[in-house]
N, C-alpha and C positions, 0 to 999 in steps of 0.2 A: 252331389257328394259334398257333404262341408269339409272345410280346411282348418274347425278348429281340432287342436289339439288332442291326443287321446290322454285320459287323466289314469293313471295307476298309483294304489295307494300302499304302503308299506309291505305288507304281506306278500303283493304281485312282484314289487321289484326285490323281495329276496329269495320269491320260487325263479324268478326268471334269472335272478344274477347268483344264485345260489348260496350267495352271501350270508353272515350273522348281521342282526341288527348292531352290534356295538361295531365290527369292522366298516358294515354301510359308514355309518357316521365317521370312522374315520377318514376313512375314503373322501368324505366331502370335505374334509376340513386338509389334505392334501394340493400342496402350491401349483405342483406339474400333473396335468389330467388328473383332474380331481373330479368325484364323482359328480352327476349333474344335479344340481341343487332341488329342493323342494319347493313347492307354492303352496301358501293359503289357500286351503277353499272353503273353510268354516269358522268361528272361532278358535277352534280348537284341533282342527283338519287338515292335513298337509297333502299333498300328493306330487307325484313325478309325471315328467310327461314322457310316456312310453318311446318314443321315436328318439329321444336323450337319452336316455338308458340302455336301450338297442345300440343306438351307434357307439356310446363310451364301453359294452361289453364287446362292439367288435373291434374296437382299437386296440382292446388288451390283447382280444385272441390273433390282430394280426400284429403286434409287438412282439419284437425279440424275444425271445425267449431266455431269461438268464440261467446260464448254468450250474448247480449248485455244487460246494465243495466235494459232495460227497460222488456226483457225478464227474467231474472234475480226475477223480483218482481211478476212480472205475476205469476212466476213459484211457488215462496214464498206465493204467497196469495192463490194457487188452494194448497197447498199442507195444508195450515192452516186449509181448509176448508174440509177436509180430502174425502176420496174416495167418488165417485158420487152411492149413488144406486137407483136403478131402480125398482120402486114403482108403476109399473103398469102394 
């Protein structure tokens, strides 16, 4: 079994991350977990190495999750409306 690297090139890491190409690139240019950088493999050829890309999409999916305003209020108006019971 070799130990080098698996190479994946543009296309793969936006079926697998589901991402757009202009967000990828932001992504990489982010200070805190920023996306895994690209390499040279041609003049002109970049690629990612899969096992980088796997592990930075499972840090997101195991990150907190932020709550958005709008769930935020949802969450405020069922809790006004205080516990649901079951009346039948």
């Amino acid at each position: 079994m070799s130990s080098d690297p698996q190479l994946i090139r543009r296309a793969d890491v936006l079926r697998i991350t589901g991402l757009k190409k202009s967000t990828l690139y932001e992504l990489m240019r982010l200070d805190i977990d920023p996306f895994p950088p690209n390499y040279p493999i041609s003049e002109r050829g970049r690629a990612w190495i899969k096992a980088e890309v796997i592990d930075w999409c499972e840090r997101r999916r195991k990150a907190e999750r932020k709550v958005t305003s709008i769930e935020k209020t949802v969450q405020l108006r069922l809790a006004e409306r205080g516990p649901i019971v079951n009346r039948g």
